[in-house]
C-alpha positions in Angstrom: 53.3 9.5 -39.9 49.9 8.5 -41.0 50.7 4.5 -41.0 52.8 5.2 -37.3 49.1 6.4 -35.9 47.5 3.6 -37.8 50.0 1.0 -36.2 49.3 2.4 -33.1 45.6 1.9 -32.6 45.2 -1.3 -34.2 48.2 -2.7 -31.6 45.9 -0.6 -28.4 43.3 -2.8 -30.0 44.6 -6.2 -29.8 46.1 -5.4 -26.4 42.5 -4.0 -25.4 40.6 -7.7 -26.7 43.1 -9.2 -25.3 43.0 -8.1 -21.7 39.6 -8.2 -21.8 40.0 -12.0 -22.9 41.9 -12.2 -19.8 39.9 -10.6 -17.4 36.9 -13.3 -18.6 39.0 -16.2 -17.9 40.2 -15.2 -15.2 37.0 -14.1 -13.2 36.3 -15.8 -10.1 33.2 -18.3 -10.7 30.4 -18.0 -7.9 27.8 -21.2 -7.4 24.6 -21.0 -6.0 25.8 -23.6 -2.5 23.1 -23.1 0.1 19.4 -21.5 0.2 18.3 -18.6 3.0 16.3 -20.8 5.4 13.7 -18.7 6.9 13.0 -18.7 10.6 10.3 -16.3 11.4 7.5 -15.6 11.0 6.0 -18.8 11.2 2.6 -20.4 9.1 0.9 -19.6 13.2 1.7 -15.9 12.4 -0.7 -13.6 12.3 -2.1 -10.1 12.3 -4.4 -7.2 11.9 -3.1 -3.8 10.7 -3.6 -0.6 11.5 -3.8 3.2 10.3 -3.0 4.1 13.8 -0.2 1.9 14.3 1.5 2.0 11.2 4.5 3.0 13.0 4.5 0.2 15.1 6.8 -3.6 14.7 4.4 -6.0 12.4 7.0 -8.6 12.8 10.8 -9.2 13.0 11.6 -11.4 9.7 14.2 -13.7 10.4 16.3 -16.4 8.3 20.0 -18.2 8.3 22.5 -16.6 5.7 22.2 -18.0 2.3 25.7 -19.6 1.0 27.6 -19.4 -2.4 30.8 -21.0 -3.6 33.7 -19.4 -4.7 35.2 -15.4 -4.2 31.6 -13.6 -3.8 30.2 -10.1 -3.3 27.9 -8.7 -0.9 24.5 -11.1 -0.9 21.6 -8.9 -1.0 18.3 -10.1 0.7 14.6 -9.4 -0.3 11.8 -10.5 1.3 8.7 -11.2 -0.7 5.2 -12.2 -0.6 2.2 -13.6 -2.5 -1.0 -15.0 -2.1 -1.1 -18.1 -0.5 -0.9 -21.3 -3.1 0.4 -19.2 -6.1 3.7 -20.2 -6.1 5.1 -16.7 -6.2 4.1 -16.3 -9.9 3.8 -12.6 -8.9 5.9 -12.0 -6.1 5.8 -8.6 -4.4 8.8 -7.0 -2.7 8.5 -6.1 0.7 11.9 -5.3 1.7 15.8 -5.6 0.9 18.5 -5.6 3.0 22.3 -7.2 3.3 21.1 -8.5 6.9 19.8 -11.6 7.9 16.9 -9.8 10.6 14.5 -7.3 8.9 11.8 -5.5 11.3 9.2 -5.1 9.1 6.7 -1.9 10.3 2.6 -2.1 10.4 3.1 0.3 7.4 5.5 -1.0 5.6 4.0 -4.7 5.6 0.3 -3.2 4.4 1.6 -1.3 1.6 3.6 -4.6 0.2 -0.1 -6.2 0.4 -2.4 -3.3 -0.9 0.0 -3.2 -3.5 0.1 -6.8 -4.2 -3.8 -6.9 -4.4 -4.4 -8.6 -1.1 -8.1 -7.7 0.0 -8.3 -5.1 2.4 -10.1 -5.6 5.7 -10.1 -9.5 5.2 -8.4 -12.2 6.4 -5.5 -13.2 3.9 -3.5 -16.0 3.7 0.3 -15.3 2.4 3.2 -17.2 1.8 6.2 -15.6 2.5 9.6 -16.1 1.2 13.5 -15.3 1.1 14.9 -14.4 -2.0 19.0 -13.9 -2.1 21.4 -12.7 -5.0 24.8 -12.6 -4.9 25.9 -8.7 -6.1 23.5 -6.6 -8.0 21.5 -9.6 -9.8 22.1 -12.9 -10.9 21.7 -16.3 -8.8 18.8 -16.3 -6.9 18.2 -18.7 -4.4 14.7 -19.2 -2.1 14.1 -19.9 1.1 11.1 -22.2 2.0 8.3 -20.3 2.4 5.9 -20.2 5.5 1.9 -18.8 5.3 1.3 -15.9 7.2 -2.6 -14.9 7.9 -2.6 -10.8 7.0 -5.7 -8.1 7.7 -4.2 -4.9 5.8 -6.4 -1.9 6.1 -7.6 0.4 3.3 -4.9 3.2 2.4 -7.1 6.4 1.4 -6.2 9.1 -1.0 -4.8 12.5 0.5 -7.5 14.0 -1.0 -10.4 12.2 0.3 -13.0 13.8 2.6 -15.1 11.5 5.2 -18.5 10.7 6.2 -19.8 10.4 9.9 -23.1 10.3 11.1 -25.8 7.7 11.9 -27.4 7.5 8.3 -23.9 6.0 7.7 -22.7 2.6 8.0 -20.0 3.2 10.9 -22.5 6.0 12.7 -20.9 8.2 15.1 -17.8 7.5 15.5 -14.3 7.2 14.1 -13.1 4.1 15.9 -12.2 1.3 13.7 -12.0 2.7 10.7 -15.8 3.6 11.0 -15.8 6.4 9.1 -16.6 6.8 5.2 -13.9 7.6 2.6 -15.9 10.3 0.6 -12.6 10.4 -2.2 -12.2 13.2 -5.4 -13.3 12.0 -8.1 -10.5 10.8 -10.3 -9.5 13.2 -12.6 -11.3 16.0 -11.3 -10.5 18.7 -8.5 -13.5 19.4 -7.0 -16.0 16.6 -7.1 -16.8 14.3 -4.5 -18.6 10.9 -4.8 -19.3 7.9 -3.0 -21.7 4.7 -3.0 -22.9 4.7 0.7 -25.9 2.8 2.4 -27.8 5.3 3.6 -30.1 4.7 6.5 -33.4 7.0 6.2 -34.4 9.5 8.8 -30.7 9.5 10.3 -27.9 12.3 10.0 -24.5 12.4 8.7 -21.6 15.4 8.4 -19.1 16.0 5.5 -15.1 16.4 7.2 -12.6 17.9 5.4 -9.9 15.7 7.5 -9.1 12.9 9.1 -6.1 11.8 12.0 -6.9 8.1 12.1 -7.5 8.0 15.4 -10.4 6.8 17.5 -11.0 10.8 18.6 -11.4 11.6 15.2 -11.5 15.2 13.6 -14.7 16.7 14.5 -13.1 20.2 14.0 -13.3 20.2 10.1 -16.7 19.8 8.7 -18.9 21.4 6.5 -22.5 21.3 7.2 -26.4 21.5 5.7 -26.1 25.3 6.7 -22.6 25.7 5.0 -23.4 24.2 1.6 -26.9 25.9 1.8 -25.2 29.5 2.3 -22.9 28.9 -0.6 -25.9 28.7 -2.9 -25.8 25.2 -3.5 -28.2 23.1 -5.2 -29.0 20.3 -2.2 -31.5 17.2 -3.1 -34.9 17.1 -1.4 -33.8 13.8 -0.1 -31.4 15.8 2.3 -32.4 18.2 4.5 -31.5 20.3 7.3 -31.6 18.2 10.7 -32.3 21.2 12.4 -29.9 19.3 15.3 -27.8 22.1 17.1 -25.0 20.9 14.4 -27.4 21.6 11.0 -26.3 18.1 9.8 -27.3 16.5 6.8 -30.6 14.8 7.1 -31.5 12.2 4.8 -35.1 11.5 4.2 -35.2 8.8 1.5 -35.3 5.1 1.5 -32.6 2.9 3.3 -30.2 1.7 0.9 -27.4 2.1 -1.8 -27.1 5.7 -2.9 -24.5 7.7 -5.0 -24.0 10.6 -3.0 -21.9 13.6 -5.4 -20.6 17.0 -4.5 -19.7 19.0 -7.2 -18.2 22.5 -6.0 -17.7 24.2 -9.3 -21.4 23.6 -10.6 -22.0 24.3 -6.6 -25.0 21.1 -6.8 -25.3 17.7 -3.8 -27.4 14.9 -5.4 -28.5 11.9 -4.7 -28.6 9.0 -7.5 
């Protein structure tokens, strides 16, 4: 009985080698035939992102089917980018799709660049590109590539509060982005730094929130007279403004300062 079993699995084995032999000669070959041609947008292209329209069209990324040879699988589409004159030595992935037309968002097109280390704020130049593959991977072919001129704006952290106020930079307002990211520090849970030019004799407030919008969110703020009736340790450098808001009022020299707020050792300094 024992040699019957034996016989057994070593025939299932041949016939399994063999099939599989089989199924390798016989699979359809696919060629690489014709490259994705893009179509749009063009190297006259350009733009300047926003927070508050993040949710808006940044463009509509066209581009003629790429072609293969042979019994083929879906083609899958990705549309990439990198910084102007690189060559796409590190390409980053915008999108993918099984389309030919991709609308790209205000939000999705600024993440692909603050994630691909395009500076924020700035004028950037970036070559963009189609990149298709037959099935799940395997021959890639690219489109020919057109320069795009990019502003992405800064992404903050959830956590971050804000600075607003005319010893500031942006003053008093919120349009444009005018307002200070005053972010956790990293690795901590309740202290708040930031390098800020401060302008002396002028006064700022601390939010807690921010909607991106030009109205801004003057509801959530903490004050001079807020910090002061926790028993915190404030520098001499800031005072009370005394201004029907009890803002912060710095009194120091104009420039660079590293402004911390540390709510467990309940202390604001200036360095």
């Amino acid at each position: 009985m024992k040699n019957i079993y034996k016989v057994l699995i070593a025939f299932i084995g041949v016939l399994a080698v063999s099939c599989n032999a089989d199924d390798v000669e016989n699979r359809p070959v696919i060629e690489a035939a014709t490259a994705p041609v893009l179509l749009n947008p063009k190297s006259d292209f350009s733009i300047v992102l926003s927070k508050e329209t993040e949710n808006n069209v940044a463009t509509i990324v066209v581009w003629n089917d790429a072609k293969y040879e042979g019994s083929q699988t879906v083609v899958n589409y990705t549309i990439e980018v990198a910084k102007a004159g690189t060559n796409f030595a590190v390409p980053v992935v915008v999108s993918n799709t099984t389309e030919r037309v991709k609308s790209l968002t205000v939000a999705e097109l600024n993440s692909a660049l603050v994630n691909g280390g395009f500076v924020e704020k700035e004028e950037n130049k970036v070559d963009i590109r189609i990149k298709s593959v037959v099935g799940a991977s395997g021959l890639p072919q690219y489109s020919n590539v057109f320069t795009i001129t990019a502003t992405p704006y800064h992404v903050p952290l959830a956590s971050s509060h804000w600075l607003v106020g005319a010893a500031t930079p942006g003053g008093w307002t919120w349009a444009g982005d005018a307002e200070t990211e005053f972010p956790l520090v990293i690795g901590k849970t309740d202290v708040y730094q930031v390098t800020i030019v401060l302008k002396s004799g002028e006064a700022f407030r601390e939010f807690l929130g921010n909607n991106f919008t030009s109205d801004g969110n003057w509801d959530s703020s903490h004050n001079y007279t807020y910090y002061s009736g926790q028993g915190f340790t404030i520098d001499p450098e800031l005072v009370n403004a005394n201004d029907g808001d009890s803002n912060f009022k710095y009194t120091g020299p104009t420039g660079p300062r590293v402004l911390t707020i540390d709510n467990s050792a309940k202390t604001i300094t200036l360095d």
